[in-house]
C-alpha positions in Angstrom: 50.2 39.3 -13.0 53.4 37.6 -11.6 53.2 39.6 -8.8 49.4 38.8 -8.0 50.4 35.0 -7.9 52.9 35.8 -5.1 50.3 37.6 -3.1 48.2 34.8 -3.9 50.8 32.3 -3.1 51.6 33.7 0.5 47.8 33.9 1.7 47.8 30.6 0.6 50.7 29.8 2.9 49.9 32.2 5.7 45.9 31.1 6.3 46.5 27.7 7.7 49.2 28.9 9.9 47.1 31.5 11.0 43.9 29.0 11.9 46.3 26.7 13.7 47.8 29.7 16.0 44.2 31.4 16.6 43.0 28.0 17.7 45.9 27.5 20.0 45.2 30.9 21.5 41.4 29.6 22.1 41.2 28.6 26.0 41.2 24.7 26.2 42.9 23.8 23.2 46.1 23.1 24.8 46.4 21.0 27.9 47.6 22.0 31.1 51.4 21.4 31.5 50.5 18.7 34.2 52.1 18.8 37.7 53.0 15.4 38.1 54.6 12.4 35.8 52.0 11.0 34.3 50.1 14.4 33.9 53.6 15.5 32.3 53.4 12.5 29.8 50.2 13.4 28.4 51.2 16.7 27.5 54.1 15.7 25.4 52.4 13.1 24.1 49.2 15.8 23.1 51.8 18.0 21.8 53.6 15.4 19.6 50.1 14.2 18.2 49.5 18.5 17.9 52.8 18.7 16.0 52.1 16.1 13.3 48.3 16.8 12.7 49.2 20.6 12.4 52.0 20.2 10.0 49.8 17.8 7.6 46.8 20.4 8.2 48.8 23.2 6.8 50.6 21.6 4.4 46.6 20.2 2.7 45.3 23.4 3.4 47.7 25.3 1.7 48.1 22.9 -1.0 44.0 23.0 -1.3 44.1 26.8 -1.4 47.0 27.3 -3.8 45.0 25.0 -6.2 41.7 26.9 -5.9 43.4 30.2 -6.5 46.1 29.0 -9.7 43.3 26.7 -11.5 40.2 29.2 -11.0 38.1 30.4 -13.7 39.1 33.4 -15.1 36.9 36.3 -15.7 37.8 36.0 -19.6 37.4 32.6 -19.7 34.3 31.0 -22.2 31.9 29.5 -19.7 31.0 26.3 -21.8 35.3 25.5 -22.0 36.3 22.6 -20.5 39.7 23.4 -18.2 43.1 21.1 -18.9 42.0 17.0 -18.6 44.9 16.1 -16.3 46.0 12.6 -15.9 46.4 10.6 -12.8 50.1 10.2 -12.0 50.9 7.0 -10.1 54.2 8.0 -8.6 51.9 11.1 -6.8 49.1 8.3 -5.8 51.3 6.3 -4.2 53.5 9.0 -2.0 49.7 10.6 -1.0 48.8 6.6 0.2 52.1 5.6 1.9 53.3 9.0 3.5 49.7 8.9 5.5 50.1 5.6 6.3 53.6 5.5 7.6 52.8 8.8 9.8 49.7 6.9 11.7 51.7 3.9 12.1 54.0 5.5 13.9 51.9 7.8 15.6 49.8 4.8 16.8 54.0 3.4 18.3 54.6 6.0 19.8 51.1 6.2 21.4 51.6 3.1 22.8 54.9 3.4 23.9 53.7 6.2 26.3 50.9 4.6 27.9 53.1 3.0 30.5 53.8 6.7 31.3 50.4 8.0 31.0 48.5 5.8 33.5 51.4 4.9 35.9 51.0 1.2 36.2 53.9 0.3 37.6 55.1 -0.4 41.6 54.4 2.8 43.4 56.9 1.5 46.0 57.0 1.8 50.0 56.9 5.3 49.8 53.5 5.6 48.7 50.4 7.6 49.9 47.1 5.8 49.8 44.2 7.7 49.9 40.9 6.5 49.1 38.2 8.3 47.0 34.6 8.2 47.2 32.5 9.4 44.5 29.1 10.7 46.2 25.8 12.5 44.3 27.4 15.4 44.3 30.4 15.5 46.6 34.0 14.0 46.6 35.0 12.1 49.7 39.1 11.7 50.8 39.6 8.9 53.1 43.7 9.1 54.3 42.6 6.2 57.3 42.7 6.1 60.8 39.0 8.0 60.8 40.9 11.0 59.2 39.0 12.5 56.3 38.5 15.6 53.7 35.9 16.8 51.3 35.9 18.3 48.2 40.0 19.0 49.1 42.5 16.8 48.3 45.9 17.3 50.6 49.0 15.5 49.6 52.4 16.0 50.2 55.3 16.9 46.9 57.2 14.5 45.5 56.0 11.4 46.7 54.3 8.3 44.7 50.5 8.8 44.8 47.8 6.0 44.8 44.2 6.8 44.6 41.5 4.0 44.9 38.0 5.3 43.3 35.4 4.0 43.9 32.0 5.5 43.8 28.6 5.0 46.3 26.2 5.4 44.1 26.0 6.4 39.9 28.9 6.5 37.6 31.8 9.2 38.5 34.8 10.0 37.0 38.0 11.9 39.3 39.6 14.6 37.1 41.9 17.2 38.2 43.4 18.3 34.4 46.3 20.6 35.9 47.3 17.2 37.7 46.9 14.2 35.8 44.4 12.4 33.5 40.9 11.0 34.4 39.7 7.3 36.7 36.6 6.5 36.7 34.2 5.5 39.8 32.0 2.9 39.1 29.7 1.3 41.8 30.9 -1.8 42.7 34.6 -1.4 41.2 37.7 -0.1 42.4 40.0 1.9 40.1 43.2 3.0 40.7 45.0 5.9 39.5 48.8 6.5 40.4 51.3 9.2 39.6 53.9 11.8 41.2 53.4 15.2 42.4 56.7 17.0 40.9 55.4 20.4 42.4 53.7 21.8 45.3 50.7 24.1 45.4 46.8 24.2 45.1 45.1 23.0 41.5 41.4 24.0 41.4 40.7 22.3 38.2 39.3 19.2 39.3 35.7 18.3 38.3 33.8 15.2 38.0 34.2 13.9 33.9 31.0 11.8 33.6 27.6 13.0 33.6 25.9 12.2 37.2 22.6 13.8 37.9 21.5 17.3 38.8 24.0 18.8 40.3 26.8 17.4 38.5 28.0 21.3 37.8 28.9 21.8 41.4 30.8 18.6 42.0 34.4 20.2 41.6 37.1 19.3 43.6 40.8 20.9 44.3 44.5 19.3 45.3 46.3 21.1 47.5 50.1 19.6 47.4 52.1 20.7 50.5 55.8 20.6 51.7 56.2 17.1 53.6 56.3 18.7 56.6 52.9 21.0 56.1 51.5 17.8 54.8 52.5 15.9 57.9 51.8 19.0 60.3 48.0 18.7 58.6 47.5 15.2 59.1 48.0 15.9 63.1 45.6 18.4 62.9 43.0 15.9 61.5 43.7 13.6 64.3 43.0 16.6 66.7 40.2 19.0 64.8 37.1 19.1 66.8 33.8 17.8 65.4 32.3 21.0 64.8 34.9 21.6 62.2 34.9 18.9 60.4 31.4 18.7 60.3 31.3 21.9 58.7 33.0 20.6 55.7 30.9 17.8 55.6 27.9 20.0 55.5 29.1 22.5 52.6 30.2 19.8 50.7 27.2 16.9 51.0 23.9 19.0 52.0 24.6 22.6 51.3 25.1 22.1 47.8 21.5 21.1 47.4 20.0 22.7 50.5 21.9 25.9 50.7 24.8 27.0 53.6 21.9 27.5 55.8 19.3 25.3 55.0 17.5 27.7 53.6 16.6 26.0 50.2 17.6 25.6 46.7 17.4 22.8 44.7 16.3 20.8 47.7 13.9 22.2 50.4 14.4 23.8 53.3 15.6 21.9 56.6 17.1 24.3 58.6 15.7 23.3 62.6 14.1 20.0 60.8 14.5 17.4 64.0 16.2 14.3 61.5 19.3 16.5 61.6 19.6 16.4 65.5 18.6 12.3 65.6 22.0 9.7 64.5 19.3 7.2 63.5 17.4 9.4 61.5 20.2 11.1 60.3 21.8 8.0 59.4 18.9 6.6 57.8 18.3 9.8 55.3 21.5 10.4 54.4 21.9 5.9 53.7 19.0 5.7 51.9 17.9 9.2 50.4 14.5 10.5 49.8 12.3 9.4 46.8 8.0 9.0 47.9 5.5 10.1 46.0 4.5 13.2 48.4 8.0 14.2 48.3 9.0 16.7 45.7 12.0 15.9 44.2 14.4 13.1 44.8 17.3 12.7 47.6 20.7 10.5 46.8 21.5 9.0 49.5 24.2 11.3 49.7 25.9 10.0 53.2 25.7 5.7 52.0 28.7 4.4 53.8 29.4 7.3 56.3 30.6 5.7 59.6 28.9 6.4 62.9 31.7 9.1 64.0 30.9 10.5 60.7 27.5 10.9 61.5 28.9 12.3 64.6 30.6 15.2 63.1 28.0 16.3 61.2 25.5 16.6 64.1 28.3 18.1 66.4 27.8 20.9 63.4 24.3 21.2 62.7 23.6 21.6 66.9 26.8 24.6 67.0 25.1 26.4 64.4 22.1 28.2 66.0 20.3 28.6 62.1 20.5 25.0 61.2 20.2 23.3 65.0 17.0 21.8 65.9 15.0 22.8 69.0 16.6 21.3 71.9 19.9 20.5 69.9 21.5 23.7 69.9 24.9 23.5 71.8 24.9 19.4 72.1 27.6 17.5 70.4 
């Protein structure tokens, strides 16, 4: 009988151990290690919260099962007997009140202590790269100035101080890149600012957008590419020197193709491959500024493009006109 009590006894202490370890092994249960400061900060502080809450989970559970199995019912046992009456002990009560409370309390100190860490507040210093972010329906627009922009891609160069500014064009957004850092929302009409470090270069492709925002909210993903200061530099030039077609091209895969397919074909929008709006800057500008929404139109348009400059405009129609599936009669070759 000894003997069974020991068996007992170790499942007991083994089963908890063995739910927290096949949970950790689930995908997204642990965070990525984060490749900047900030993102850095919240995995420690993820895995000191982890820590505590696994220890006190084993610690009940095993507690809970070693109960169950030493005060069960045994087989011989008279059904109508009452078991042992046993007495509240207030030494116990107190220990299971205080230990519980002292652990939040300092759990909720050491939360707070981090979040100085955790959202970067602080002076990002001269050294700083500013890059604007605009949250579109269902796109991600990078805006490094001087007319030089990216979609979808984020570029920025290791070890430097980082500040986004988020804002959003039309419904509510939220930035995410998990391998990076934690989440900013884009709100219409707000600017929000997340800063942070890049401790290590290479490409993240992580990034989606956290808040619910319409249709194709799936597709709207986004990847960081961080680059040695001089590949970072070397790709700003480029910018400054890429002809229209290809940045157009981005444009295109990133704010119509998504919902009109790579060649205008169709998919959740409808075709417009050779429609004559995409080979007229008015027009263009127009649909893409204030969408689509009538009553003999299936379907509903974001004005996917509000805010676009004119050279913007440009780009895209230097595109549409090189691309002899997409270009509207006449426009082929223009731009």
């Amino acid at each position: 009988m000894s003997g069974n009590r020991v068996v007992l006894a170790l499942l007991a202490a083994t089963l908890p151990v063995a739910a927290v370890l096949v949970a950790l092994s689930l995908p997204g249960v642990a965070p990525h290690t984060g490749a900047t400061d900030s993102g850095q900060a919240i995995n420690q502080l993820y895995w000191v919260v982890f820590s505590i809450v696994a220890i006190v989970f084993v610690l009940v559970e095993a507690t809970l099962i070693a109960f169950v199995i030493r005060y069960r019912r045994r087989p011989h046992a008279d059904q109508e007997a009452e078991g042992p009456q046993v007495h509240g002990n207030a030494r116990v009560e107190v220990a299971w009140t205080l230990i519980p409370t002292v652990i939040l309390i300092a759990l909720a100190i050491y939360t707070f202590a981090q979040v100085p860490s955790v959202q970067a507040t602080g002076d990002a210093g001269p050294d700083a790269v500013h890059v604007e972010i605009t949250a579109h329906q269902f796109y991600w627009q990078y805006d490094y100035g001087e007319g030089r922009y990216s979609y979808d891609t984020l570029y920025l160069p290791v070890d430097r101080p980082i500040v986004l500014r988020i804002v959003s064009a039309d419904v509510d957004h939220s930035w995410w890149v998990p391998e990076l850092t934690g989440k900013r929302d884009a709100i219409p009409g707000r600017v929000n600012i997340l800063r942070f470090r890049t401790e290590e270069a290479g490409t993240f492709t992580s990034g989606v957008c956290g808040e619910f925002c319409g249709t194709q909210h799936a597709r709207m993903t986004t990847e960081v590419r961080v680059l040695e200061q001089g590949d970072y530099d070397a790709w700003l030039a480029d910018q400054r020197a890429a002809p229209d077609v290809e940045l157009g091209a981005t444009q295109w895969k990133a704010a119509c193709a998504k919902c009109h397919g790579l060649e205008g074909e169709g998919d959740v929008g409808p075709p417009i491959a050779k429609n004559p709006i995409l080979g007229s800057p008015a027009e263009l500008k127009t649909l893409v500024y204030e969408g689509l929404d009538t009553p003999g139109t299936e379907g509903y348009m974001p004005p996917v493009g509000y805010g676009w400059t004119d050279a913007q405009i440009a780009t895209l129609i230097a595109y549409i006109n090189s691309n002899e599936i997409l270009a509207p009669p006449g426009g082929q070759g223009g731009g």
